[in-house]
C-alpha positions as a Markdown table, in Angstrom:
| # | Residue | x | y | z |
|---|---|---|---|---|
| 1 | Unk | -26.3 | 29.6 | 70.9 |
| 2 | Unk | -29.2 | 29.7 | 68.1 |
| 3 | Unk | -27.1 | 32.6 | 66.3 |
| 4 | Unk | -23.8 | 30.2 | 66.6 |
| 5 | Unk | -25.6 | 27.0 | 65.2 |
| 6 | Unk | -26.4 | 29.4 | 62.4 |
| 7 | Unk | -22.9 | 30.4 | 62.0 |
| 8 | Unk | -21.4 | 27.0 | 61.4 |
| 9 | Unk | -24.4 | 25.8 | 59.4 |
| 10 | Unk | -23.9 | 28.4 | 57.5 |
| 11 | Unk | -20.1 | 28.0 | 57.1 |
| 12 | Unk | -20.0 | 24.0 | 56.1 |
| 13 | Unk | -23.2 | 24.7 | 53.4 |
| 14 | Unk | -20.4 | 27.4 | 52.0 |
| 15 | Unk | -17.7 | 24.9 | 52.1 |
| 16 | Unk | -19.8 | 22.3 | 50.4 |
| 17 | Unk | -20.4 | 25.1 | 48.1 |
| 18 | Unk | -16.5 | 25.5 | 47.5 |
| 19 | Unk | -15.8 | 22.1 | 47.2 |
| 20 | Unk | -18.4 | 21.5 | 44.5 |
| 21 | Unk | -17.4 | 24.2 | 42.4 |
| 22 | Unk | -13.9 | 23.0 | 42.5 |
| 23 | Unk | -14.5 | 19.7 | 41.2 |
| 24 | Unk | -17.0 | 21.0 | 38.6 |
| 25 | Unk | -13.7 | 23.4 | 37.8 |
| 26 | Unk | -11.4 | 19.8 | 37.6 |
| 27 | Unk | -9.0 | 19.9 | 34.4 |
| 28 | Unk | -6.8 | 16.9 | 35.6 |
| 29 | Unk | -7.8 | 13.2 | 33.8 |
| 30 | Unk | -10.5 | 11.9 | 36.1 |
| 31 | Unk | -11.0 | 9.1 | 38.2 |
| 32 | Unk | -11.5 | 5.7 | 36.0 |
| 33 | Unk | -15.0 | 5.8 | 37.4 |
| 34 | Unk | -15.8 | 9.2 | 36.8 |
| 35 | Unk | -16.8 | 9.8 | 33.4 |
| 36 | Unk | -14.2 | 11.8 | 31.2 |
| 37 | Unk | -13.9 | 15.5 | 30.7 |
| 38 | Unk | -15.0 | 16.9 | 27.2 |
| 39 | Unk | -13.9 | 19.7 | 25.0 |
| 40 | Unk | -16.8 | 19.5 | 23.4 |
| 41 | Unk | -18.8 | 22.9 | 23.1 |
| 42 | Unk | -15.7 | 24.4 | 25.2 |
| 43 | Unk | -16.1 | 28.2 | 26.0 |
| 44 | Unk | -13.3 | 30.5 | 26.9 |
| 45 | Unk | -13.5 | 32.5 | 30.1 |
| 46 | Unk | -14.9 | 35.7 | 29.7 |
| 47 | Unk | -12.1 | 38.9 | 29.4 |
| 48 | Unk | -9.5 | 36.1 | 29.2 |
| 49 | Unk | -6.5 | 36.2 | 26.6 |
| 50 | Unk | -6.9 | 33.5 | 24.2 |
| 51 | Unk | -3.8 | 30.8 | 24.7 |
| 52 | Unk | -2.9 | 28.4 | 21.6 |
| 53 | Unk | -0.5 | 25.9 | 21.4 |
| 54 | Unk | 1.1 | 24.5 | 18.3 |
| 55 | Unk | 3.4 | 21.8 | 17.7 |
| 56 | Unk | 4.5 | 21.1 | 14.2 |
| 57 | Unk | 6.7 | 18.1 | 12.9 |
| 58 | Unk | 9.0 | 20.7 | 11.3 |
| 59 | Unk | 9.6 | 23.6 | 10.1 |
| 60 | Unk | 12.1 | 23.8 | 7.5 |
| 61 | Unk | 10.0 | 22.9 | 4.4 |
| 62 | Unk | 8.0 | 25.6 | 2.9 |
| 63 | Unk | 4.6 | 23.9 | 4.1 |
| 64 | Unk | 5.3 | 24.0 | 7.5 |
| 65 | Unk | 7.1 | 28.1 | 7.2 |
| 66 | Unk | 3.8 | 29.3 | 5.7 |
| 67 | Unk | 1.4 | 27.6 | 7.7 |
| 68 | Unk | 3.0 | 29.1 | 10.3 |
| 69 | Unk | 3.5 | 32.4 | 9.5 |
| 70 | Unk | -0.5 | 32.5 | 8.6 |
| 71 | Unk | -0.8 | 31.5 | 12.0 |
| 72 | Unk | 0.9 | 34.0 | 13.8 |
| 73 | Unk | -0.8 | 36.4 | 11.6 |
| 74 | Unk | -4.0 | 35.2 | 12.1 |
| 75 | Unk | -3.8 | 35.3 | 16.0 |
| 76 | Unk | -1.6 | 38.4 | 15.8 |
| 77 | Unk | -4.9 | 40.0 | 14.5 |
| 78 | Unk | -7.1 | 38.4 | 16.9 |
| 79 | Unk | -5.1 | 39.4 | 20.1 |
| 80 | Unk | -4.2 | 35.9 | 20.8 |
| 81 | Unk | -1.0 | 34.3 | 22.2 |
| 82 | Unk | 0.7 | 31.3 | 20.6 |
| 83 | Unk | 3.3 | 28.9 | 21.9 |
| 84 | Unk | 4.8 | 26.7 | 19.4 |
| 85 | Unk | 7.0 | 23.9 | 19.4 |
| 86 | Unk | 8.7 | 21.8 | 16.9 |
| 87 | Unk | 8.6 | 17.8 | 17.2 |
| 88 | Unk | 11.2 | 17.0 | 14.1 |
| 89 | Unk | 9.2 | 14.1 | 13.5 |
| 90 | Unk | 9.8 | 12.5 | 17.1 |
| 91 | Unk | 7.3 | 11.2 | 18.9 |
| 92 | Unk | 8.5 | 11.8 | 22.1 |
| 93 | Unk | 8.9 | 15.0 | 21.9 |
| 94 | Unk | 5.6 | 15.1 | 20.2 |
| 95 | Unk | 4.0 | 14.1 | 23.5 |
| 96 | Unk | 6.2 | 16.3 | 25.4 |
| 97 | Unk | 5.2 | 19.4 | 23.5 |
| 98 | Unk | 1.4 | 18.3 | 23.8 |
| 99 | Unk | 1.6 | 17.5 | 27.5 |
| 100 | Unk | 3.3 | 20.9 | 28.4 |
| 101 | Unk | 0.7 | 23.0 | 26.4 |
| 102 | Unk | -2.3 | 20.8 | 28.5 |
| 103 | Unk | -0.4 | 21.4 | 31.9 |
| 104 | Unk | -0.2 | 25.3 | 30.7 |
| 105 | Unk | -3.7 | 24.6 | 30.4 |
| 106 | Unk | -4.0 | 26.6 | 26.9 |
| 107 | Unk | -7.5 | 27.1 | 25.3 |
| 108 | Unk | -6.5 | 24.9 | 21.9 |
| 109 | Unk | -3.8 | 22.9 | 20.7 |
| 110 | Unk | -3.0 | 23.0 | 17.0 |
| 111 | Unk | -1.2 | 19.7 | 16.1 |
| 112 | Unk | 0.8 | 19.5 | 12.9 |
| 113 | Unk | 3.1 | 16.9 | 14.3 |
| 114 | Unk | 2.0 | 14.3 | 11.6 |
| 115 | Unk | 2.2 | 11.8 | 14.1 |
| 116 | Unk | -0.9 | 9.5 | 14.2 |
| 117 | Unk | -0.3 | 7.0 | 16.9 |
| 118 | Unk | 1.1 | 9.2 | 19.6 |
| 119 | Unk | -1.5 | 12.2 | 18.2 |
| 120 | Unk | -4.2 | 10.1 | 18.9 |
| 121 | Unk | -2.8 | 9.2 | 23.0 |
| 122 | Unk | -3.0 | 13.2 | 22.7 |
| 123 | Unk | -5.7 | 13.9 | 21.5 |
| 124 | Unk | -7.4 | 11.9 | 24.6 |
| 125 | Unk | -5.3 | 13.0 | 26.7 |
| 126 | Unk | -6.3 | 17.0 | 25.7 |
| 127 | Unk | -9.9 | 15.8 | 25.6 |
| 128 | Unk | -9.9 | 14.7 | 28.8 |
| 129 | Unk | -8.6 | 17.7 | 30.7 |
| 130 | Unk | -11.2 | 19.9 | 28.7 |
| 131 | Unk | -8.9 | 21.2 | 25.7 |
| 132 | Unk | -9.5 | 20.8 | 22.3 |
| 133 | Unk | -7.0 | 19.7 | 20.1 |
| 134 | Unk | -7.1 | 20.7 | 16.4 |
| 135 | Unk | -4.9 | 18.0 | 14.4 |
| 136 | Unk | -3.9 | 19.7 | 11.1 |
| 137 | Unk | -4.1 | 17.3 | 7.8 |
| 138 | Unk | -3.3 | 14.0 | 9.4 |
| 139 | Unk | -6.6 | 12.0 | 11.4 |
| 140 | Unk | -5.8 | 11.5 | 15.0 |
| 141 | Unk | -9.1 | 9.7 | 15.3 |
| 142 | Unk | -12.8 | 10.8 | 17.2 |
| 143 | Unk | -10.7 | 12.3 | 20.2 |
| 144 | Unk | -9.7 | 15.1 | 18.1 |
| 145 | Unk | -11.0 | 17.8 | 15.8 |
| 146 | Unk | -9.7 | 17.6 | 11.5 |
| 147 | Unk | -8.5 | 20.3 | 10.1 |
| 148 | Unk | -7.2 | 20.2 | 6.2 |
| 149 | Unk | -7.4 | 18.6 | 3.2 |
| 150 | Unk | -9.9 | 16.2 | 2.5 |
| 151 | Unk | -6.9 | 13.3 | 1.2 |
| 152 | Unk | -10.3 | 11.6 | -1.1 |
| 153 | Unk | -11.1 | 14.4 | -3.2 |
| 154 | Unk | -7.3 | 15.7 | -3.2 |
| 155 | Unk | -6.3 | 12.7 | -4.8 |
| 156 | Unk | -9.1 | 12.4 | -7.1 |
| 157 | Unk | -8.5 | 15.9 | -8.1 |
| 158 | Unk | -5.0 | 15.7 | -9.0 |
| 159 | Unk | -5.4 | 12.4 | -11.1 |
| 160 | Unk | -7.5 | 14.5 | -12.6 |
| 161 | Unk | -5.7 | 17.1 | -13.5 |
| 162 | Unk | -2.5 | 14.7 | -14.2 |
| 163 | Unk | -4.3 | 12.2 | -16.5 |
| 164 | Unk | -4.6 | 14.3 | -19.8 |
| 165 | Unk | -0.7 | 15.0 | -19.6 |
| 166 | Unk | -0.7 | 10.9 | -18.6 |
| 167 | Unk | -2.2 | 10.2 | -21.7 |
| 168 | Unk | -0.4 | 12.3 | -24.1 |
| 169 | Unk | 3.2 | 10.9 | -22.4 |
| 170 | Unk | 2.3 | 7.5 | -22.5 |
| 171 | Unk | -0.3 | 5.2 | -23.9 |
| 172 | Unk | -0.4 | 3.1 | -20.7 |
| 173 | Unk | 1.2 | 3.3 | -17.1 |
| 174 | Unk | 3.2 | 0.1 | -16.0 |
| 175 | Unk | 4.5 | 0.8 | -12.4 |
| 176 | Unk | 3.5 | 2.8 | -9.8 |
| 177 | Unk | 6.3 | 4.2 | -7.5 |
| 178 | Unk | 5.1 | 5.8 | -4.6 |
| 179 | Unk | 7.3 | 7.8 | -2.4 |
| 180 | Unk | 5.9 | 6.7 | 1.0 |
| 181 | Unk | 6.2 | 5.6 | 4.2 |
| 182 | Unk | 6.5 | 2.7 | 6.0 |
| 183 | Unk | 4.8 | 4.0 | 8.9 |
| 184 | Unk | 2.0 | 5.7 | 6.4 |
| 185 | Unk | -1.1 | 6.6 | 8.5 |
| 186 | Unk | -3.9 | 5.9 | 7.3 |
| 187 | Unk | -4.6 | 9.8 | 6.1 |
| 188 | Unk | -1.5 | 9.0 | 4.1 |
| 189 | Unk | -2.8 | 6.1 | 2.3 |
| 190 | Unk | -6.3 | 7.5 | 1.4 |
| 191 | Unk | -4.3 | 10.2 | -0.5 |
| 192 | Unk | -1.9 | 7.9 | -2.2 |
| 193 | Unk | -4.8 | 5.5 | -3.6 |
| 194 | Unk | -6.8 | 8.1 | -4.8 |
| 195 | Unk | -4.1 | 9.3 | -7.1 |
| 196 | Unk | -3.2 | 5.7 | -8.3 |
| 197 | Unk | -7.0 | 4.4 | -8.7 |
| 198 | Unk | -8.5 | 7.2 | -11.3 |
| 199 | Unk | -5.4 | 6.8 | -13.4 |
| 200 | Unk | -5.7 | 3.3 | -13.7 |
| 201 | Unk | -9.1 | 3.4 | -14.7 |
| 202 | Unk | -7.8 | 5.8 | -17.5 |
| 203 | Unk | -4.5 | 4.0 | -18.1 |
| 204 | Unk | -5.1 | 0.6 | -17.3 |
| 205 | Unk | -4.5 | -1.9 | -14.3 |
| 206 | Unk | -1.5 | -3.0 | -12.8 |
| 207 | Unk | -0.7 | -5.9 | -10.9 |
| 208 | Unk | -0.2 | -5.7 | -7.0 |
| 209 | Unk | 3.1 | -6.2 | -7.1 |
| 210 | Unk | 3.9 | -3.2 | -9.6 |
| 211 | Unk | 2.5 | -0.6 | -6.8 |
| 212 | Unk | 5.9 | -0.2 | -5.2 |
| 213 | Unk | 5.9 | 1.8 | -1.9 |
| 214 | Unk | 9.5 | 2.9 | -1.6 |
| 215 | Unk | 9.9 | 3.8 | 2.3 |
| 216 | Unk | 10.8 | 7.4 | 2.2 |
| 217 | Unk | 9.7 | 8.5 | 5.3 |
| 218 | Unk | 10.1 | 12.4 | 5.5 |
| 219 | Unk | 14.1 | 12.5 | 4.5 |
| 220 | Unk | 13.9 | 14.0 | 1.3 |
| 221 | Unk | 17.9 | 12.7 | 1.0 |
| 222 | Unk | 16.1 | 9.1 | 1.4 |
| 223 | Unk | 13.7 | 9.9 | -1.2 |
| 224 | Unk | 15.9 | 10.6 | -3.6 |
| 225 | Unk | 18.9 | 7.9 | -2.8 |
| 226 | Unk | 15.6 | 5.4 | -3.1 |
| 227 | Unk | 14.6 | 6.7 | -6.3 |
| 228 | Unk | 17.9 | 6.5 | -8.2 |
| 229 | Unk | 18.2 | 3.1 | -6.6 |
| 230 | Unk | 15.0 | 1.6 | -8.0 |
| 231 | Unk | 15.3 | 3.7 | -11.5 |
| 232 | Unk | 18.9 | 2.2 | -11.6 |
| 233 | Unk | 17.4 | -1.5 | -11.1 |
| 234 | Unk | 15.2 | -0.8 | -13.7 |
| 235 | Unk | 17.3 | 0.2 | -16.6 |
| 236 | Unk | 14.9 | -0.3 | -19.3 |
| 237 | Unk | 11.4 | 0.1 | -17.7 |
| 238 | Unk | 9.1 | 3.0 | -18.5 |
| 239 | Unk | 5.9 | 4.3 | -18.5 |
| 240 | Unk | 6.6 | 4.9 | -14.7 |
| 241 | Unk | 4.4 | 7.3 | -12.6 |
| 242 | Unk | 6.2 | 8.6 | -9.6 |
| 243 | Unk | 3.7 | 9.9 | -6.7 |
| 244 | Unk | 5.4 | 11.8 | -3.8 |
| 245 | Unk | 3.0 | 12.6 | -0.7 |
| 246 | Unk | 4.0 | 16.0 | -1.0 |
| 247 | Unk | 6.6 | 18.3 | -3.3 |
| 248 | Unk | 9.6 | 18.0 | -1.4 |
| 249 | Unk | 10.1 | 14.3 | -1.7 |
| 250 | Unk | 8.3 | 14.8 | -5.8 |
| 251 | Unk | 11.3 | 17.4 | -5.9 |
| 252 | Unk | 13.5 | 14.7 | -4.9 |
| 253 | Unk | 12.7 | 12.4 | -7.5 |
| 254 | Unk | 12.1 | 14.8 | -10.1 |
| 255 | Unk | 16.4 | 15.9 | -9.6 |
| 256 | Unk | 17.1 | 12.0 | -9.8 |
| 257 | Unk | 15.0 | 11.4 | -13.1 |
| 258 | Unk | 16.5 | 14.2 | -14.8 |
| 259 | Unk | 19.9 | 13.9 | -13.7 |
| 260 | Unk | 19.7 | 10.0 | -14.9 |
| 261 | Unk | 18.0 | 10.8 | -18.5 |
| 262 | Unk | 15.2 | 8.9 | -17.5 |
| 263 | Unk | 12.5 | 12.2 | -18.6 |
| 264 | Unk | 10.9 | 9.9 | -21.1 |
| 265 | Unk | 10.1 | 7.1 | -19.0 |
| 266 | Unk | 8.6 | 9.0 | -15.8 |
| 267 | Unk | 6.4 | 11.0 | -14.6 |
| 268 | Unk | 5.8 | 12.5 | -11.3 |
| 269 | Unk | 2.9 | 13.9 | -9.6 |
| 270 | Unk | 2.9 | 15.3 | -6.1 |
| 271 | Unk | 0.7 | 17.2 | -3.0 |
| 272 | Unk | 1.1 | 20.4 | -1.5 |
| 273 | Unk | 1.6 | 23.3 | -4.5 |
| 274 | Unk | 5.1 | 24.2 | -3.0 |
| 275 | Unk | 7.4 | 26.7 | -4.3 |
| 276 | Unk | 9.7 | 23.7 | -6.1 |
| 277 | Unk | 6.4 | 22.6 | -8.1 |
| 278 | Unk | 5.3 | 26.1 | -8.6 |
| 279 | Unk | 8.4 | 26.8 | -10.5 |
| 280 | Unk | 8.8 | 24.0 | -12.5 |
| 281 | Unk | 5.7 | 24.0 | -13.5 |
| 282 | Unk | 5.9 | 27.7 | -14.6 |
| 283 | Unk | 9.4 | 27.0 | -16.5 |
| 284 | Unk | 7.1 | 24.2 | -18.5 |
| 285 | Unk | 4.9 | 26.3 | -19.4 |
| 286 | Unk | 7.2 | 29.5 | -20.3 |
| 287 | Unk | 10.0 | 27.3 | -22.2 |
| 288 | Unk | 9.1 | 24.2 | -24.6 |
| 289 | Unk | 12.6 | 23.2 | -25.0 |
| 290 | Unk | 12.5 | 22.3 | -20.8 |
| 291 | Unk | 12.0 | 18.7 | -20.4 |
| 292 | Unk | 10.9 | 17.7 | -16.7 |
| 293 | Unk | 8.7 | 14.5 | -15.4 |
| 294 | Unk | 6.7 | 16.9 | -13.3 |
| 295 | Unk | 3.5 | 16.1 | -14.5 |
| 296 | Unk | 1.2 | 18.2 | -11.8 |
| 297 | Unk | 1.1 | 19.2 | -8.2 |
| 298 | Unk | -2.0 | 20.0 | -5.9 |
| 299 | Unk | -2.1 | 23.5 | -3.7 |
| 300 | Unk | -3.2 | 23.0 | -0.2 |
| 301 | Unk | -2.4 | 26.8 | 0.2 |
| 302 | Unk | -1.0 | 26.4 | 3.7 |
| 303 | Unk | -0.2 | 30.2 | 4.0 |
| 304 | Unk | -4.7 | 30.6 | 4.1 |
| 305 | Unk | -4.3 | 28.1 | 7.1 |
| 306 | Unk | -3.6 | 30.0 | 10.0 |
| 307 | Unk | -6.8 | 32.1 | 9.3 |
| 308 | Unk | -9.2 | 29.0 | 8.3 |
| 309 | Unk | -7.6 | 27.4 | 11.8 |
| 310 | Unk | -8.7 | 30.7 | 13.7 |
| 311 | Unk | -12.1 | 30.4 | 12.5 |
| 312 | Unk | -12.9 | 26.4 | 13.2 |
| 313 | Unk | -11.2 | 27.7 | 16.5 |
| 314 | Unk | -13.8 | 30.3 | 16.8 |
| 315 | Unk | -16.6 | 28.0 | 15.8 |
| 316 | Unk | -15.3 | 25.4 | 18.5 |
| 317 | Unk | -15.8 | 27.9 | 21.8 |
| 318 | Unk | -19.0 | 28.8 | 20.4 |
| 319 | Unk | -20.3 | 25.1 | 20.9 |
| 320 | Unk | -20.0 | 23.9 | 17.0 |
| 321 | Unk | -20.6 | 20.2 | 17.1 |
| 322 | Unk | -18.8 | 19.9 | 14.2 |
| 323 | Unk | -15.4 | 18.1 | 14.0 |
| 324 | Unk | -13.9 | 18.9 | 10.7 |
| 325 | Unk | -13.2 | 21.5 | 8.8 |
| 326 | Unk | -12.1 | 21.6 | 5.1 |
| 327 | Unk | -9.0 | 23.7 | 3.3 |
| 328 | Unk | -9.0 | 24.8 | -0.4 |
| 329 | Unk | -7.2 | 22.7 | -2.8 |
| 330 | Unk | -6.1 | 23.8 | -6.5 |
| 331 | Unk | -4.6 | 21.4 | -9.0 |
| 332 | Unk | -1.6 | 22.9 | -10.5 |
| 333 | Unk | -0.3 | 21.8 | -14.3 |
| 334 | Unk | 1.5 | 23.6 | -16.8 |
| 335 | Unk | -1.5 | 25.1 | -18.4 |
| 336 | Unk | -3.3 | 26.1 | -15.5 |
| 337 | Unk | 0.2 | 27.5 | -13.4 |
| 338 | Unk | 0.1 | 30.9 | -14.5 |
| 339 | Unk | -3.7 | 31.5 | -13.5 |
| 340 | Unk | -2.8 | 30.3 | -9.8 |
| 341 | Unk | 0.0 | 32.3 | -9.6 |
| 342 | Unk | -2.1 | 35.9 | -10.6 |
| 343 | Unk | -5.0 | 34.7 | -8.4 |
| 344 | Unk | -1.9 | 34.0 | -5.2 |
| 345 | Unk | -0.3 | 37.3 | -6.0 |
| 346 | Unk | 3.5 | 35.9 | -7.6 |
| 347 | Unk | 2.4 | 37.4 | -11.0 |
């Protein structure tokens, strides 16, 4: 009897045990009483493959291709797996992509959907079943870990680099034309107003109401039908500075000012340091009869992503506290083109 009462004390302290463990090992959202999950200082198990999950907006422009490839690379060499998925700019599908990878319970989601409202419900959501999610370039808010450009000194930098060219082009700047969004997130915004502040101070103010956001969304068809539109309203305006969240849409404007005659008038600056910049650029600065707007670009040098993401993600299971983590920008201009382009390997 002793040696039975034993037994079964024995067997419900071992279920107890059981139990407990299971709802320490709870991924699922909790209870609205319990407190939330954390990624926070989350540790891979031991002798497990690594799983990432990422889900870009697109990937069609060159950004997008070589921040992905560096990915693959990058976990190729670390022996990780990645799942990707492509949101083309749709939040639904966005949250569909997100909520798959957390019910596949991967170790980290990279986000490069460029969605902020429905990246921050994700980032929550990831949080909260004990996944950290790495949002690439755009803030999803304190949910989520930041990894990219910082937008501040980006903008600052290519004003920079842009205003010596501003000032020998014109003696002032009249309008501001900024290929946006009307959905901008705030990420967005940061980096169009630290292009447009520094080149006031060196060009001069403008009134409010010659800061024209032109509501290009990421159609780089729109951007261009919207910039022949408002160049075509304003036949005999100049002194125009164009600035295109990234060098698809300054592409798109660059083709319409040239193919109106409107070179002298404009001039366009633009983020990313894509190919279409690259090459511009380069034909500036290797033939002085070429005429173009393009006045200078920024390289985010997506294609050093996928390794920079793969050490923040490193950082992250070893318990960094840390939440953001900076990429490498280079201003690009017609004098400085050729240097990048030896120290990228193109020359």
């Amino acid at each position: 009897m002793k040696k039975t009462l034993k037994q079964l004390t024995a067997l419900v302290l071992a279920l107890l045990l059981v139990f407990s463990m299971a709802a320490c090992a709870q991924k699922e959202a909790p209870a609205s009483n319990t407190p939330a999950a954390s990624s926070d200082g989350y540790t891979p198990r031991d002798g497990k493959t690594i799983r990432i999950g990422l889900v870009q907006n697109n990937r069609s422009e060159p950004f997008h291709v070589n921040m992905y490839n560096g990915l693959v690379a990058a976990c190729e060499a670390e022996g990780w797996e990645l799942e990707a998925a492509i949101c083309d700019g749709d939040a639904s599908k966005h949250i569909q992509a997100d909520e798959s990878f957390i019910t596949r319970n991967v170790d980290l989601i990279v986000d490069f959907a460029c969605l902020p409202e429905s990246g921050a419900k994700e980032a929550t959501s990831a949080k909260q079943a004990g996944i950290p999610l790495v949002t690439v370039d755009v803030d999803y808010g304190e949910d989520a870990y930041y990894f990219g450009v910082n937008n501040q000194v980006a903008g600052n930098k290519l004003a920079e680099a842009a205003i010596p060219l501003l000032q020998e082009k014109f003696e002032k700047v009249d309008w501001y034309v900024l290929l946006s969004s009307a959905a901008i997130s705030p990420t967005m915004k940061i980096r169009e107003d630290s292009v447009v502040e520094p080149i006031m101070e060196a060009l001069g103010n403008v009134d409010e109401d010659h800061i024209v956001r032109l509501d290009a969304r990421t159609d780089n068809v729109r951007a261009a039908s919207l910039t022949r539109d408002w160049l075509s309203a304003h036949p005999d305006d100049s002194n125009i500075v164009f600035i295109a969240t990234n060098d698809d849409r300054g592409y798109a404007a660059v083709s319409q000012i040239q193919a109106l005659e409107r070179t002298a008038d404009c001039a366009v600056v633009s983020f990313n340091g894509d190919p279409a910049a690259r090459e511009d650029l380069k034909k500036q600065a290797d033939d002085a009869s070429y005429e173009s707007p393009w006045v200078a670009s920024i390289a985010f040098n997506p294609s050093q992503y996928g390794a920079s993401i793969v050490e923040f993600a490193k950082q992250i299971f070893a318990g960094s506290t840390e939440r953001t983590y900076n990429a490498v920008v280079t201003p690009l201009t017609k004098d400085t083109i050729h240097d990048y382009l030896k120290e990228i390997g193109e020359e």
